[in-house]
C-alpha positions, -999 to 999 in steps of 0.1 A, spaced: -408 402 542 -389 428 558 -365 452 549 -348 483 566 -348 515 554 -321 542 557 -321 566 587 -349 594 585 -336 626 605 -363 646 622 -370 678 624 -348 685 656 -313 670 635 -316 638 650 -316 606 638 -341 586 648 -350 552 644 -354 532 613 -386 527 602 -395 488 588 -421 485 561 -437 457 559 -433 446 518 -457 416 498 -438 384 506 -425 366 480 -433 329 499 -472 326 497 -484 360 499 -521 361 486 -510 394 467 -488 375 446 -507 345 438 -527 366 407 -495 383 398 -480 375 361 -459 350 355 -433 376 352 -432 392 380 -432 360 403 -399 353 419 -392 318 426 -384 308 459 -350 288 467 -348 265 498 -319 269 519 -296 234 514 -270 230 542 -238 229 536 -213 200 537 -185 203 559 -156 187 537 -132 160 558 -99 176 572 -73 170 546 -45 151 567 -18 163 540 -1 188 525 -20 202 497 -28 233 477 -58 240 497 -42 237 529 -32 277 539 -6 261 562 13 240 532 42 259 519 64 241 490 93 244 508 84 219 534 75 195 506 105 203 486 129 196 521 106 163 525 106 152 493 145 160 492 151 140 526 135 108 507 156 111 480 187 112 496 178 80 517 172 63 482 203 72 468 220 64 501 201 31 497 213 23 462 248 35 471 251 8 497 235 -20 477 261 -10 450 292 -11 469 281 -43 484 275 -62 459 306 -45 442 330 -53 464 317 -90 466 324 -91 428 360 -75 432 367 -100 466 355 -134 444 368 -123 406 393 -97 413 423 -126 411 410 -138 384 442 -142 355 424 -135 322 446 -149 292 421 -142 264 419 -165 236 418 -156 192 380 -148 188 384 -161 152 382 -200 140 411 -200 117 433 -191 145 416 -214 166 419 -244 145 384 -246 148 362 -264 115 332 -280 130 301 -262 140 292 -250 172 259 -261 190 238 -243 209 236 -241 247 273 -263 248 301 -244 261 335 -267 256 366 -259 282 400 -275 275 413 -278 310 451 -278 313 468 -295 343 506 -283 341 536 -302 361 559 -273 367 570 -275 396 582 -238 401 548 -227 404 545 -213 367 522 -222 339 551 -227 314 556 -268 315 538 -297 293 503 -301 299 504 -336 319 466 -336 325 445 -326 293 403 -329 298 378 -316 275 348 -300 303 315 -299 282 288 -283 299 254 -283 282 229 -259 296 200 -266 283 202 -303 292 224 -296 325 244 -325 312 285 -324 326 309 -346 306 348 -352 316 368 -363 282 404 -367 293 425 -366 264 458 -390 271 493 -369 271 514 -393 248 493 -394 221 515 -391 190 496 -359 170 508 -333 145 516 -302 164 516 -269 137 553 -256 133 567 -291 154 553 -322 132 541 -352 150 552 -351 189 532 -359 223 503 -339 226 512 -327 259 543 -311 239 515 -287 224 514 -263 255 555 -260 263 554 -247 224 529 -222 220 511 -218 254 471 -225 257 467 -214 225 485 -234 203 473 -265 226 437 -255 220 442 -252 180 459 -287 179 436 -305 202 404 -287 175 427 -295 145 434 -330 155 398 -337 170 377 -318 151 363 -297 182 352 -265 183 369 -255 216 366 -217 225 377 -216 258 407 -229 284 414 -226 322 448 -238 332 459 -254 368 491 -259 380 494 -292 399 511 -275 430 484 -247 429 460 -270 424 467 -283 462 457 -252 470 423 -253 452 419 -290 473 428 -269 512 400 -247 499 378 -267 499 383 -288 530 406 -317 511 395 -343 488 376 -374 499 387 -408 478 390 -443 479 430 -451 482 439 -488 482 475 -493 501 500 -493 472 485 -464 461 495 -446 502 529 -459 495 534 -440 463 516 -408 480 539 -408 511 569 -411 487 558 -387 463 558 -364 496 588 -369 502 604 -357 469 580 -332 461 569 -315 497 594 -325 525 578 -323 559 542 -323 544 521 -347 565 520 -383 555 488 -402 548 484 -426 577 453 -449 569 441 -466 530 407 -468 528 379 -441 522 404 -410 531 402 -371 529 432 -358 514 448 -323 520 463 -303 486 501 -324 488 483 -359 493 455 -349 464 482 -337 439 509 -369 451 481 -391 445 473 -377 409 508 -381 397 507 -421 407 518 -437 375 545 -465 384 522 -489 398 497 -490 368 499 -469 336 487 -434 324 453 -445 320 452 -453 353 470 -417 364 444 -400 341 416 -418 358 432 -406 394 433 -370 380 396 -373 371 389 -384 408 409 -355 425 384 -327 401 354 -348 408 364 -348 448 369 -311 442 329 -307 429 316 -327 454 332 -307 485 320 -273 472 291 -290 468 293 -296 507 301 -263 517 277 -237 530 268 -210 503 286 -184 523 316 -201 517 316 -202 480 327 -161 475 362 -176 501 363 -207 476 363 -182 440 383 -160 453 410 -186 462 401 -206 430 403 -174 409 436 -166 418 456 -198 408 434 -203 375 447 -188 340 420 -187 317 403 -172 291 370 -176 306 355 -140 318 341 -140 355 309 -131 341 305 -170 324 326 -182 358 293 -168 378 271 -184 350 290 -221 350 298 -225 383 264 -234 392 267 -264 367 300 -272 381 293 -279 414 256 -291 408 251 -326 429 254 -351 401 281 -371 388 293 -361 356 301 -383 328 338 -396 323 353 -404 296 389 -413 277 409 -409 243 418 -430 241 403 -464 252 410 -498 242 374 -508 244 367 -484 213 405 -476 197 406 -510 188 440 -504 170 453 -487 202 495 -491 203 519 -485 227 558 -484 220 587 -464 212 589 -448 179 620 -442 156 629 -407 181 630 -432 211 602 -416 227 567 -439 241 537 -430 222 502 -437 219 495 -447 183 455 -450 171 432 -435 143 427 -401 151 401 -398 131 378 -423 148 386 -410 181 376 -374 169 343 -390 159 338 -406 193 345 -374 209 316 -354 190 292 -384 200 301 -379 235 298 -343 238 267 -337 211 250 -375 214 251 -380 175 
């Protein structure tokens, strides 16, 4: 091995050139071989080195990474996030305010005393009293012509229609024993909804009311109302027309027909040609022709269809259980129909004018109310 010494200067001042003493090598040298233990040097073998794989990154050991470009990066990728969000927000926000901002929320006692409610509630069943009102200046404020308990089970996906029958002749708190329809031009929804628990045992929590001349508006909605009309029935519609919405179109054909809003709504106030049964049975048709053209339309129409439906609707449903029933409302199945009261099971069922000269239904309440909780709960 090899190793330079320093400069040696001569004689004359000048450097001259190193001299290179040859030294005992440390690799193999015979000299060394006897040497002790201790004075050996061990020999290392040169290992080449691994050339690392360009980092394609920013990262600490890059010397051209400065945290400024990573904090501008990381700053342009949150504001697209947030811009993002902001947008999916107001979408879907102002979808919710266009479909439920109409909605008329009349809020209902929470409590059961003042709810006239004494039966136990089940599970999964949501009951809605649904109020059809004949006032014919638009307002909520007249008798309830068209009574129907809506029970929607969710677990089963079962939908039953219970129409209760207006003359009924049933205590009313604060008014004794009058029509039931009377119930709602006392107290409003909520003295209708504690007499219709008190009087049927039901544990009703919930109302939406309709007026029959906003309801035509609900049936335009929708694309009108398609029903089976025989002829005396047209004649009563197109004369109903006439005293209730001059210059509204007449229906021209009987048959299988699609009504518009006046010719739905004529055709549920029908009553001289039969009997109230009959009109109830008519009022059942128009809501079930209502279910089955949303069912019809396409699913963007159904914000257009709330937010028309939500408008003309007092209830005390919120629009969060609107969004959650709907679905069960307008699922494609026929729901069950049914009314109180019926010949076939009132068997004591009475017609006629009582001592206060008004027509009344006369039957055991009682039994009724018992048919009504085998309908809705099966038992």
């Amino acid at each position: 091995m090899y190793r330079e010494k320093d400069y040696n200067r001569g004689d004359d001042g000048k450097k001259s050139r190193p001299k290179v003493v040859k030294t005992p090598s440390v690799y193999g040298d015979a000299r060394t071989q006897d040497a002790p233990q201790s004075h050996r040097r061990r020999s290392v073998r040169a290992v080449p080195r691994r050339e690392e794989p360009a980092e394609t990154g920013p990262s600490r050991g890059n010397r051209n990474f400065s945290f400024s470009e990573e904090d501008e990066s990381g700053g342009e990728r949150r504001k697209k996030i947030v811009v993002a969000v902001a947008v999916v927000v107001l979408f879907f926000g102002g979808l919710w305010i266009y479909t439920m901002g109409n909605l008329n929320s009349h809020p209902l006692p929470k409590d059961d005393a003042s709810l006239g409610i004494s039966a136990d509630s089940r599970a999964g069943v949501t009951n809605i009293l649904l109020f059809g009102v004949d006032a014919r200046d638009d307002s909520d404020a007249g008798r309830s012509d068209a009574m129907m308990i809506v029970s929607v089970d969710l677990f089963s996906g079962e939908m039953k229609m219970i129409s209760l029958l207006r003359d009924s002749k049933v205590p009313v708190e604060g008014h004794g024993e009058t029509k039931l329809n009377h119930a709602y031009a006392y107290g409003g929804p909520e003295l209708a909804v504690k007499t219709i628990n008190q009087v049927y045992h039901t544990d009703i929590r919930e109302f939406a009311t309709v007026n029959f001349n906003q309801l035509a508006g609900i049936v335009d909605a929708v694309g009108g109302v398609t029903l089976d009309v025989d002829e005396a029935e047209r004649e009563q519609i197109n004369a109903l027309i006439d005293e209730q919405f001059p210059g509204s179109p007449h229906l021209e054909n009987s048959g299988t027909v699609t009504l518009d809003g006046n010719q739905a709504i004529s055709y549920s106030r029908i009553r001289k040609i039969d009997s109230d049964n009959a009109r109830t049975d008519r009022q059942q048709e128009v809501l079930n022709g209502i279910f089955a053209s949303v069912r019809h339309m396409p699913p963007w129409g159904y914000p257009r269809f709330v937010h028309k439906f939500s408008a003309i609707v007092d209830t005390s449903i919120s629009s969060f259980d609107v969004i959650r029933l709907t679905p069960m409302m307008i699922r494609g199945f026929e729901p069950e129909r049914y009314t109180i009261p019926d010949i076939a099971y009132e068997t004591d069922l009475k017609g006629y004018k009582d001592s206060d000269g008004l027509w009344y239904w006369h039957y055991d309440l009682d039994r009724a109310a018992d048919r009504i909780h085998r309908i809705i709960y099966g038992d």
